[in-house]
C-alpha positions as a Markdown table, in Angstrom:
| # | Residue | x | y | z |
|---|---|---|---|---|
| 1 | Unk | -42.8 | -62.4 | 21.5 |
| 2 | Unk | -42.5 | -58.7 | 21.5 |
| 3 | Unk | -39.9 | -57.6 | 18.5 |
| 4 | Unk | -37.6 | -54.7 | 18.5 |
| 5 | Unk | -38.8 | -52.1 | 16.5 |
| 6 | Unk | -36.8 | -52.1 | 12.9 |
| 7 | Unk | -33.8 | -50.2 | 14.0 |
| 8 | Unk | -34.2 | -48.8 | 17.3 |
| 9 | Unk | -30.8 | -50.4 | 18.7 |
| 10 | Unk | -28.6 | -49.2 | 15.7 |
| 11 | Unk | -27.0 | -45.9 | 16.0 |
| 12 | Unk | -28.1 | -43.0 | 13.6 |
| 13 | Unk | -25.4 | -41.8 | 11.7 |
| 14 | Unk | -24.1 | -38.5 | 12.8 |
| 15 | Unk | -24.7 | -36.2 | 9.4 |
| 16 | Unk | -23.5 | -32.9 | 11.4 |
| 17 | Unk | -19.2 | -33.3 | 11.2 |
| 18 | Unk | -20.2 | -34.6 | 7.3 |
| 19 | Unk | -22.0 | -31.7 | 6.4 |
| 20 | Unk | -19.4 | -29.2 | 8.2 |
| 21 | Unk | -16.8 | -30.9 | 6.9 |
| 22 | Unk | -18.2 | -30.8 | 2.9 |
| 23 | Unk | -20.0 | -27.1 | 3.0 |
| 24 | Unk | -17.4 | -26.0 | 1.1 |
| 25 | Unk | -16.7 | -26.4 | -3.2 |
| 26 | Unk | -13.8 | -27.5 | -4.9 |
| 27 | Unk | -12.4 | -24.1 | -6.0 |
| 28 | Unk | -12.8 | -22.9 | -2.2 |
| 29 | Unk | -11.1 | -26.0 | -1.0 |
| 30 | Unk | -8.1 | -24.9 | -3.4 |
| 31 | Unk | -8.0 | -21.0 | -2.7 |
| 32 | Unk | -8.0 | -22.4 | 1.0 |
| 33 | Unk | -5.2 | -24.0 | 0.7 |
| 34 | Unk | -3.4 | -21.8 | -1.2 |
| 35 | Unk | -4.4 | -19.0 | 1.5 |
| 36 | Unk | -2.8 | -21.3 | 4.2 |
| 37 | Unk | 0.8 | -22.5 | 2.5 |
| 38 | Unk | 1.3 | -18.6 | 2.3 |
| 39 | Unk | 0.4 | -17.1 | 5.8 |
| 40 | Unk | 3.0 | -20.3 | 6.6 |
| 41 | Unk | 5.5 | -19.3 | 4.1 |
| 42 | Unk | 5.4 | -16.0 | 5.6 |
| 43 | Unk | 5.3 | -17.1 | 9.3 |
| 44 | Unk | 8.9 | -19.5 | 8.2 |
| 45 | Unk | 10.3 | -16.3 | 6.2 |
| 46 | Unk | 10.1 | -14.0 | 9.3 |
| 47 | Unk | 11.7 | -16.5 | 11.3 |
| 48 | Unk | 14.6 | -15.9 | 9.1 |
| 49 | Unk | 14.7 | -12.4 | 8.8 |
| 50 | Unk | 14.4 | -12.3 | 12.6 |
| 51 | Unk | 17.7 | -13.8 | 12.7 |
| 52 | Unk | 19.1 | -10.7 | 10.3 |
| 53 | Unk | 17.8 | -8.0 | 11.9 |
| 54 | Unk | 19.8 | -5.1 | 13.0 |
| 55 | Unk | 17.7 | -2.5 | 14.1 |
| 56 | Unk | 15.3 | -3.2 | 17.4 |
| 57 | Unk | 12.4 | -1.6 | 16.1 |
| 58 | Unk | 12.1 | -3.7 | 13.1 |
| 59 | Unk | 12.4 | -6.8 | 15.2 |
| 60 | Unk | 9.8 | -5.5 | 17.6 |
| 61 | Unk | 7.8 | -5.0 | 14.3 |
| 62 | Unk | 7.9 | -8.3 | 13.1 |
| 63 | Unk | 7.4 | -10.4 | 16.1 |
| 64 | Unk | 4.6 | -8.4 | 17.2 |
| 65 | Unk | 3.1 | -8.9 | 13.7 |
| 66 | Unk | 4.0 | -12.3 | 14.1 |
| 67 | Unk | 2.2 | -13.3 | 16.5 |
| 68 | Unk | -0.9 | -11.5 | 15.1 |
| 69 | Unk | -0.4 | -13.9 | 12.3 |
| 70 | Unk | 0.0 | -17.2 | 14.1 |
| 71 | Unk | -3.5 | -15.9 | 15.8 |
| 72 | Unk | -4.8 | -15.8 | 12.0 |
| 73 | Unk | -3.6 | -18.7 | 10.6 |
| 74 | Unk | -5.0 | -21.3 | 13.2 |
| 75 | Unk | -8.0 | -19.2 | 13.4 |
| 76 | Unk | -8.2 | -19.6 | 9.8 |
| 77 | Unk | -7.5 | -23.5 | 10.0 |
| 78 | Unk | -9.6 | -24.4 | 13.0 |
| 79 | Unk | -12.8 | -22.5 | 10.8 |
| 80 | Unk | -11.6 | -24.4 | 7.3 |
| 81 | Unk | -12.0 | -27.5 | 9.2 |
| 82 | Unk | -14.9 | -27.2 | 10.9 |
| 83 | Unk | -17.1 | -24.7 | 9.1 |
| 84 | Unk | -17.9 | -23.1 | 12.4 |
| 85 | Unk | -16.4 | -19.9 | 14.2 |
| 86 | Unk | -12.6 | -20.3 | 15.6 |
| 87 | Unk | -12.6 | -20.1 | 19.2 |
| 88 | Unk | -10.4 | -16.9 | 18.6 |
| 89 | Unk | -12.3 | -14.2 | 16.4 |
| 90 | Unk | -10.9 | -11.9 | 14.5 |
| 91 | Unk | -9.4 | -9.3 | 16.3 |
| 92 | Unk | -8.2 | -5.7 | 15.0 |
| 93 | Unk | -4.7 | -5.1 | 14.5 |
| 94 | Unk | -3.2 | -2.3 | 16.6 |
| 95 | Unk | 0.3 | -1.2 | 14.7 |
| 96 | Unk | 2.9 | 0.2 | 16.3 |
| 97 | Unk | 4.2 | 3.1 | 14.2 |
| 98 | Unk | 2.5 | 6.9 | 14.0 |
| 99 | Unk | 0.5 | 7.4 | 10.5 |
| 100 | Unk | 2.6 | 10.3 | 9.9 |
| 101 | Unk | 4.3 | 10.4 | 6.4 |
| 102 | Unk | 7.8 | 11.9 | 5.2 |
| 103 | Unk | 7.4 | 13.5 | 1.6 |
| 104 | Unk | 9.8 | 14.1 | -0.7 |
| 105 | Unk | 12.7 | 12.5 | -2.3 |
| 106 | Unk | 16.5 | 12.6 | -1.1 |
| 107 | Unk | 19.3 | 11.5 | -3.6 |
| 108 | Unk | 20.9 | 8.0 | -2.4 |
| 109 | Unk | 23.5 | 5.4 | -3.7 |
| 110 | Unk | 21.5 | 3.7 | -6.5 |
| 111 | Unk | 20.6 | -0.2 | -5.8 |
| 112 | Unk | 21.6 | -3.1 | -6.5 |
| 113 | Unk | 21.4 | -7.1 | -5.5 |
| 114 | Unk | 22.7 | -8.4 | -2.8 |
| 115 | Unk | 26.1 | -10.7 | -3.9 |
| 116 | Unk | 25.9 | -12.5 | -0.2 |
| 117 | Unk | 24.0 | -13.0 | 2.7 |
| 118 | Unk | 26.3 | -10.4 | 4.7 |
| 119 | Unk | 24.6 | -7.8 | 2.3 |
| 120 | Unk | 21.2 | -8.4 | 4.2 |
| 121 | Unk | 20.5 | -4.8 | 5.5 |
| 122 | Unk | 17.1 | -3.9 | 7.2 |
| 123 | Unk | 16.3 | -1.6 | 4.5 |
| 124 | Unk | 16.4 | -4.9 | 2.4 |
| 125 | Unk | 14.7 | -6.9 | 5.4 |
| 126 | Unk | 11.7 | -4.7 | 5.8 |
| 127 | Unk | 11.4 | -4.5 | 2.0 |
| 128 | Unk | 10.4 | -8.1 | 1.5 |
| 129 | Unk | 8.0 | -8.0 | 4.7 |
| 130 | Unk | 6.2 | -5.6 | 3.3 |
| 131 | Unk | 5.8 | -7.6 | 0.1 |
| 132 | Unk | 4.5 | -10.2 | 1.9 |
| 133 | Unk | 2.2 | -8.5 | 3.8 |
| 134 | Unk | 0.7 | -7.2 | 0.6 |
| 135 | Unk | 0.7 | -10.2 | -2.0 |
| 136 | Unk | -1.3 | -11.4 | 1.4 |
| 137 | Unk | -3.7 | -9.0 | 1.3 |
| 138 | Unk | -4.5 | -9.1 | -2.5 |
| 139 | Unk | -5.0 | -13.3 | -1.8 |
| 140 | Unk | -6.9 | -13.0 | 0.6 |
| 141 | Unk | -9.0 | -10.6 | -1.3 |
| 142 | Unk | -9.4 | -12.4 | -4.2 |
| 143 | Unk | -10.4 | -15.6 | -2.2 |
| 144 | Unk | -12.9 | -14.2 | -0.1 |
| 145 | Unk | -14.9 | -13.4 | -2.8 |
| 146 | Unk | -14.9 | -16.8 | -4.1 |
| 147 | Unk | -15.7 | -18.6 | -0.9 |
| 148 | Unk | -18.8 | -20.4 | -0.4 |
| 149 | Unk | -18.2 | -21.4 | 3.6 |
| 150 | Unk | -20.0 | -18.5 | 5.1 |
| 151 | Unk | -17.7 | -18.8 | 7.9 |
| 152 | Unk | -14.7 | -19.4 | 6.5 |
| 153 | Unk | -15.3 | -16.3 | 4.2 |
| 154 | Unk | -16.0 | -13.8 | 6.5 |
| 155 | Unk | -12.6 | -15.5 | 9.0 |
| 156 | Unk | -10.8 | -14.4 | 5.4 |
| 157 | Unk | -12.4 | -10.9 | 4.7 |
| 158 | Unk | -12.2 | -9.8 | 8.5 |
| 159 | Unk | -8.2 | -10.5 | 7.7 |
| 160 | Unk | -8.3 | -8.4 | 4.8 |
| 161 | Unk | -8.2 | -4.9 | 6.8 |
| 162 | Unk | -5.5 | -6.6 | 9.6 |
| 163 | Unk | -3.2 | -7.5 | 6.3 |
| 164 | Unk | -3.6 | -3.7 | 5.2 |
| 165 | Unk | -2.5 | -2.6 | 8.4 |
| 166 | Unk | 0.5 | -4.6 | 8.5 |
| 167 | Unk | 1.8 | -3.5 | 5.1 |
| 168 | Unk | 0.7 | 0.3 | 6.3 |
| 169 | Unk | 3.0 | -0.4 | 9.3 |
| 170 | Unk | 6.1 | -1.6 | 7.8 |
| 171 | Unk | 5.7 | 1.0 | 5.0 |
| 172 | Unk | 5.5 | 4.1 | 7.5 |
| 173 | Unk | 8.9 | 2.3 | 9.1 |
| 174 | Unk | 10.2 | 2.1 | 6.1 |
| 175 | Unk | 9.2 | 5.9 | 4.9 |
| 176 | Unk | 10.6 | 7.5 | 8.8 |
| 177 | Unk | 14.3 | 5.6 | 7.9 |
| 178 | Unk | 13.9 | 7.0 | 4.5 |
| 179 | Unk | 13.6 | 3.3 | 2.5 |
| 180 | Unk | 10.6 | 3.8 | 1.2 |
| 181 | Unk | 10.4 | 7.8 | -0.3 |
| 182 | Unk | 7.3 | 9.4 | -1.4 |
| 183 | Unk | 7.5 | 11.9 | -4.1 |
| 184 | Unk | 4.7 | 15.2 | -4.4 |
| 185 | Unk | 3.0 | 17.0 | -7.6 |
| 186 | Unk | 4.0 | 20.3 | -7.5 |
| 187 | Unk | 1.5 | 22.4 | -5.6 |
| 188 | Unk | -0.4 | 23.3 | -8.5 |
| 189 | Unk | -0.7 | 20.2 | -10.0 |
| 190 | Unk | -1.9 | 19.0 | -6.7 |
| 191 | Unk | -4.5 | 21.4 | -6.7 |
| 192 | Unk | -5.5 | 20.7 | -10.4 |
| 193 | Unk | -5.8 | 16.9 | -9.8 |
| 194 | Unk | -7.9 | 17.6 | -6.7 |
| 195 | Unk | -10.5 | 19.9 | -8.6 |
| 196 | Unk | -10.9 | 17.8 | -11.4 |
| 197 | Unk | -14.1 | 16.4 | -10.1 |
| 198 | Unk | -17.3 | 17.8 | -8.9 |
| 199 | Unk | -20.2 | 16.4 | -7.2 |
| 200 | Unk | -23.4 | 15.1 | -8.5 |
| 201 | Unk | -26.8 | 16.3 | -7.0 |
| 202 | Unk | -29.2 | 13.2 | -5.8 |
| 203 | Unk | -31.9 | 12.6 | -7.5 |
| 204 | Unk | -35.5 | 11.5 | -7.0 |
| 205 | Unk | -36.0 | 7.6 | -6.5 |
| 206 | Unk | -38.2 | 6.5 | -9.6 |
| 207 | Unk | -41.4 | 5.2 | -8.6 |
């Protein structure tokens, strides 16, 4: 009688989706999620202010940024739950403003909170997006350098520029309407700031 060979007709486990799936540790998994919640609390708060918007430009800005986003997060989801590159990489964000800045400071009614929803303005609007957009990129930052996923952390520190460039965006919007003011040194204040350091010669590498 010719016997089977011990275990030849049962199926070998498949180890691969198990090791994907736990190549990550237990503070990752929580900066992970935390990352996540908040690129979908900002995706469900833009949705709102779309709906407040006056001005076309801004609108433009946020669904084109937006979109951007929704590329992010399920990039960002598809590597945090398979360990392996989204089918999407990371792409560069291209903004839509010029990088040229207004300086200088113009008087203004002094602020105050809004009493109702009728106070929304998009001054106000484009104030909170670009506090997203930032608190964003410090998370982000933070957590990639925490990650142990080799994948998952260099999906999350590719964002980090693309979330700089979106707060860079909404702030020169904000800074060309005059929301967002940038005051200047005098000249020569400017000057002595600037020339407060000097260079350092290189030296020989010790042996």
């Amino acid at each position: 009688m010719n016997q089977a060979t011990p275990n030849a007709e049962q199926p070998q486990p498949n180890t691969s989706v198990n090791v994907q799936n736990h190549n990550h540790g237990g503070h990752e998994l929580f900066d992970a999620h935390e990352i996540i919640s908040s690129i979908i609390s900002m995706l469900d708060q833009y949705q709102m202010y779309d709906q407040h918007i006056q001005d076309p430009e801004l609108k433009s800005i946020l669904q084109h940024q937006r979109n951007f986003i929704t590329t992010m997060y399920n990039s960002i989801v598809q590597s945090f739950q398979t360990g392996q590159d989204p089918i999407n990489p990371t792409g560069n964000y291209t903004m839509q403003q010029s990088n040229e800045v207004v300086y200088g400071i113009k008087p203004g009614p002094p602020k105050k909170p809004n009493q109702s929803v009728r106070d929304l303005s998009d001054q106000g609007l484009s104030a909170y997006m670009l506090g997203q957009t930032k608190s964003l990129a410090s998370l982000f930052t933070m957590t990639a350098l925490e990650m142990t996923n080799p994948v998952l952390r260099r999906v999350v520190s590719d964002s980090v520029p693309n979330l700089i460039e979106l707060s860079y965006e909404i702030f020169l919007y904000q800074n060309k309407h005059g929301y967002y003011q940038v005051p200047q040194l005098s000249e020569q204040d400017m000057n002595l700031m600037l020339q407060s350091y000097t260079p350092v010669p290189h030296q020989a590498t010790l042996q």
